[in-house]
C-alpha positions in Angstrom: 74.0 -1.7 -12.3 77.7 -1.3 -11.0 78.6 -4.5 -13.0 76.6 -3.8 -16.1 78.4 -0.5 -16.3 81.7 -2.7 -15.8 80.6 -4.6 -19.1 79.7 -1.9 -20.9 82.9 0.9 -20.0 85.4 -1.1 -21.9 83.1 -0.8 -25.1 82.4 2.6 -24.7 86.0 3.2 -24.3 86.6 1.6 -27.0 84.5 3.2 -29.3 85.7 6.4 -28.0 89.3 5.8 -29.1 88.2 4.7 -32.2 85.7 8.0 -33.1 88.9 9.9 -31.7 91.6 8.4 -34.1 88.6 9.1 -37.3 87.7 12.9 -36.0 91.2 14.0 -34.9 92.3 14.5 -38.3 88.8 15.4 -40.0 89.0 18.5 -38.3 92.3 19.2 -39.4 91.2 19.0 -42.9 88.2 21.1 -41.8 89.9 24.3 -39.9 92.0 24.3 -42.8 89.7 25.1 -45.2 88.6 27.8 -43.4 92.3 29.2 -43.2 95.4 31.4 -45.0 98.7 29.5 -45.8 100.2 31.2 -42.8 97.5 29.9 -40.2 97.9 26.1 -41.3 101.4 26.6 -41.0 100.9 28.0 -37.5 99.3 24.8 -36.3 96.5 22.6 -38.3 93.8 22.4 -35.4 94.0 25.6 -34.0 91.0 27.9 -35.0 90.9 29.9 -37.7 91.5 33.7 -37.2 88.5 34.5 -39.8 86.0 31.9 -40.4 86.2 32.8 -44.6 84.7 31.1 -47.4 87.5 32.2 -50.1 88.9 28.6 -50.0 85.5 27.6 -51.1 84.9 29.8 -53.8 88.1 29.6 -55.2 88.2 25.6 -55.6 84.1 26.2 -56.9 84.8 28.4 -59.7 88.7 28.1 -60.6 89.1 24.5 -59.9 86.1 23.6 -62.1 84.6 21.7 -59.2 80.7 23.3 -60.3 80.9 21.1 -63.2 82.7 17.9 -61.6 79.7 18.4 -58.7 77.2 18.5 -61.9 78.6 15.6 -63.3 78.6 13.6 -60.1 75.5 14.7 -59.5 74.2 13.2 -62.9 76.3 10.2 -62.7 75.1 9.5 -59.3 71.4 10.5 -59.4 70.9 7.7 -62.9 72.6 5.3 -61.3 70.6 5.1 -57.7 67.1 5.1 -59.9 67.8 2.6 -62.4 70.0 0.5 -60.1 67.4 0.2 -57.1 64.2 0.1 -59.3 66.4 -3.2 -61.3 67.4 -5.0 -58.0 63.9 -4.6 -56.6 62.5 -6.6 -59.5 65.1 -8.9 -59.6 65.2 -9.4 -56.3 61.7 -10.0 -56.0 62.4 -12.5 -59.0 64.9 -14.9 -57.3 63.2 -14.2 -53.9 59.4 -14.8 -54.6 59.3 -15.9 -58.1 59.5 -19.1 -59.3 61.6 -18.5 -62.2 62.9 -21.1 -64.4 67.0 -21.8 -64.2 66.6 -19.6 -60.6 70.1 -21.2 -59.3 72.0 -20.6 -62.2 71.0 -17.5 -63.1 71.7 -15.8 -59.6 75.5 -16.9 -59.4 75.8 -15.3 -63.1 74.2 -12.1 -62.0 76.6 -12.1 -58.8 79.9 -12.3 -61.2 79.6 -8.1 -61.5 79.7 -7.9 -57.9 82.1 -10.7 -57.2 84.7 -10.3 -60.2 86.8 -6.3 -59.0 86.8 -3.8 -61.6 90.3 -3.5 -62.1 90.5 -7.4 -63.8 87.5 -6.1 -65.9 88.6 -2.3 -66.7 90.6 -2.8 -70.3 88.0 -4.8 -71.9 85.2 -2.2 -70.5 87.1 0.7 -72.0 87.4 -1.6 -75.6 83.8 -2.4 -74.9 82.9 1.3 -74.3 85.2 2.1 -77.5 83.1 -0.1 -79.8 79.9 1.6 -78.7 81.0 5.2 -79.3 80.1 5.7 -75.7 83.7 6.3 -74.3 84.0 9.7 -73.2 80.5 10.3 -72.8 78.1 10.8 -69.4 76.8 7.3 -70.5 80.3 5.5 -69.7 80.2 6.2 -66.0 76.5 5.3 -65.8 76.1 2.2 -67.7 79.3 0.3 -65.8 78.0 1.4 -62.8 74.7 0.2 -63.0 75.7 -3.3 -64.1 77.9 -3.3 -60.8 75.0 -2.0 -58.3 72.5 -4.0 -59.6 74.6 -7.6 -59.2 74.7 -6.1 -55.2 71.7 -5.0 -55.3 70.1 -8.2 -56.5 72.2 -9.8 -53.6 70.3 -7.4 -50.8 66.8 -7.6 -52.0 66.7 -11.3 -53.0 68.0 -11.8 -49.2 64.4 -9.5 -48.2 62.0 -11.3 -50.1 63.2 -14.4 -49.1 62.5 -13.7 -46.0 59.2 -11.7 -46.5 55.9 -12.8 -44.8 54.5 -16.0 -47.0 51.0 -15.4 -45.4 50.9 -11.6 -46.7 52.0 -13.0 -50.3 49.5 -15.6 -50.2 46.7 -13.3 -49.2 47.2 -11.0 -51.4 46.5 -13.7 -54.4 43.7 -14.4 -52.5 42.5 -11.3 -52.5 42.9 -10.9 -56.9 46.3 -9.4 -56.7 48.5 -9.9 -59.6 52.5 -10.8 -59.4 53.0 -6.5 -59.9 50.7 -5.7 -57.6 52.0 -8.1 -54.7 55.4 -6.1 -55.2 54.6 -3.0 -54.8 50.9 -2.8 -53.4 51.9 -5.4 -50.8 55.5 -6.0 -50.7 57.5 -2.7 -51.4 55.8 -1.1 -48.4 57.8 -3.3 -46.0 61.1 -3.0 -47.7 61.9 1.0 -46.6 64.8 0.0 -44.4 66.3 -2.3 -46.9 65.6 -0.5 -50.0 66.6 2.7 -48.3 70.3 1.0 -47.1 71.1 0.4 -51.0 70.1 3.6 -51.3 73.4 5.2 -49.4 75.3 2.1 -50.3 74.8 2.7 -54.0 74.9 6.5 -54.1 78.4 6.4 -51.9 79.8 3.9 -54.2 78.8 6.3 -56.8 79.9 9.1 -56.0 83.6 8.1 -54.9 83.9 5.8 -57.9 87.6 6.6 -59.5 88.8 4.2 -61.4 86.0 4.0 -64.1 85.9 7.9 -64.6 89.8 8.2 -65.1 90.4 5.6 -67.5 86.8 5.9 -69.6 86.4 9.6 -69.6 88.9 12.1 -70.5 87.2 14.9 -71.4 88.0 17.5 -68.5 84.2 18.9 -69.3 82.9 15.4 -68.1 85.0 14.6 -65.2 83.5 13.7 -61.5 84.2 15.3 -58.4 87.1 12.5 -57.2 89.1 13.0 -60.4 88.8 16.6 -60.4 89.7 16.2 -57.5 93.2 14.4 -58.1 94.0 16.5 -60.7 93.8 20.0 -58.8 95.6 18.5 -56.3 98.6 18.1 -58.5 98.0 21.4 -59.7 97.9 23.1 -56.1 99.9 20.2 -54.5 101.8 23.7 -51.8 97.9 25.1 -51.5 97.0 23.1 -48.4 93.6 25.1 -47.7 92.8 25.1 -51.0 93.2 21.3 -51.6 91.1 20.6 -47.9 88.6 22.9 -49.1 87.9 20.8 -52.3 88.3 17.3 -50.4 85.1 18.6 -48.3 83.0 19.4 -51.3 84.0 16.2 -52.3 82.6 14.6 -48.9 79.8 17.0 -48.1 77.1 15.0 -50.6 77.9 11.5 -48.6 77.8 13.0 -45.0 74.3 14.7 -46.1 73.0 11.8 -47.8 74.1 9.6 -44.5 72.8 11.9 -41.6 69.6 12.4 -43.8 68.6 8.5 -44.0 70.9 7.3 -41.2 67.7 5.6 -39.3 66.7 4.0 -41.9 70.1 3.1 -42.7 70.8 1.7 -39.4 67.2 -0.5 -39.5 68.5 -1.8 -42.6 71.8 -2.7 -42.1 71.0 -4.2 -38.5 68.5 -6.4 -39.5 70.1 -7.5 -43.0 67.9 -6.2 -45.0 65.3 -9.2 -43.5 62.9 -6.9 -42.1 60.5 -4.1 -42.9 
């Protein structure tokens, strides 16, 4: 036992300077949306006096940020359907299928997810242009699904691949159609993996900047990250204001973690292999 500990002390050391260096300043950021000017400049981990909401409010209603957590909400909410329901069909495709021109067709799908947005951002935008969908809802949705489904094809191909032959070939035995060995028999297994690209997708999603400054510029339509570079140039001195608005920015991505973490952690441990 003594020597297991021995092994193990250095890890957990380890892991506790790490969680220490990533939560020291988080709680700055929260006590000081809880506080006055005058309290953060008192010290920016002491407790707040009054534990108020104003901060809050303030950045909710006069920073705009009910209608950049609308929009994100949109953005984000389109783009996890569509993007998961895609890649589990094409992953099943390249996984299971046997579909004509499988190895060149993969690498082609993988170019979205291989090539970064910032090579590929001026023709978009022209692209967009062309379409009359620039400064529209549909310009952060469309992009973003093209990009989630080339990973997404990446993580379920790598599950199917790896799924049970024996429960594929029984269900043909038993009459089941290519549809219904996806979802009847295959689906079933894939919670863990299906529900990793789940977070993945939605956190990529909701943080995504880039796409939403250059495409949209229609302040009615903007996410929660841009909003939330802009009112920080506009209350650059407000420091409880501007920590305020970074955790409503968060919140949605700690919630959506903590919520499926489990299933998360089952996924992400065992590649996405297993069910």
């Amino acid at each position: 036992m003594s020597l297991h500990w021995k092994t193990l002390l250095p890890r957990y050391l380890l892991l506790a300077l790490f969680m220490l260096v990533v939560l020291i300043p988080l709680s700055g950021v929260v006590l000081s949306a809880f506080k006055t000017d005058i309290e953060v400049i008192r010290g920016p981990f002491s407790l707040p006096e009054t534990w108020r909401l104003d901060n809050f409010i303030q950045a909710w209603q006069v920073g705009r940020f009910n209608i950049f957590f609308k929009n994100s909400a949109i953005v984000a909410v389109a783009v996890v359907i569509i993007s998961v329901f895609l890649s589990i069909l094409t992953g099943y495709a390249f996984g299971v299928l046997p579909l004509p021109g499988k190895k060149w067709l993969f690498p082609l799908i993988l170019i979205g997810y291989m090539v970064p947005l910032e090579a590929v951002i001026i023709p978009l935008y022209q692209f967009m242009d062309a379409l009359h969908l620039r400064d529209t809802i549909w310009a952060l949705i469309l992009p973003q699904i093209g990009l989630s489904v080339s990973f997404g094809t990446l993580w379920m191909t790598s599950f199917f691949e790896n799924a049970p032959q024996e429960l594929i070939d029984a269900s043909t035995i038993d009459g089941c159609n290519r549809w219904q060995t996806l979802w009847l028999v295959l689906y079933p297994l894939s919670g863990p993996a299906v529900t990793t690209l789940i977070v993945l997708i939605f956190m990529w999603t909701w943080n995504e900047f880039l796409l939403a400054l250059v495409l949209v510029q229609d302040e009615a339509l903007r996410t929660l990250p841009v909003g939330l570079a802009f009112f920080q140039g506009k209350y650059t001195a407000n420091i409880p204001l501007l920590a305020a608005g970074a955790l409503i920015v968060a919140l949605p991505t700690v919630l959506i973690y903590i919520f499926f973490q489990r299933s998360f952690l089952q996924g992400m441990l065992g590649g996405s292999v297993k069910g």
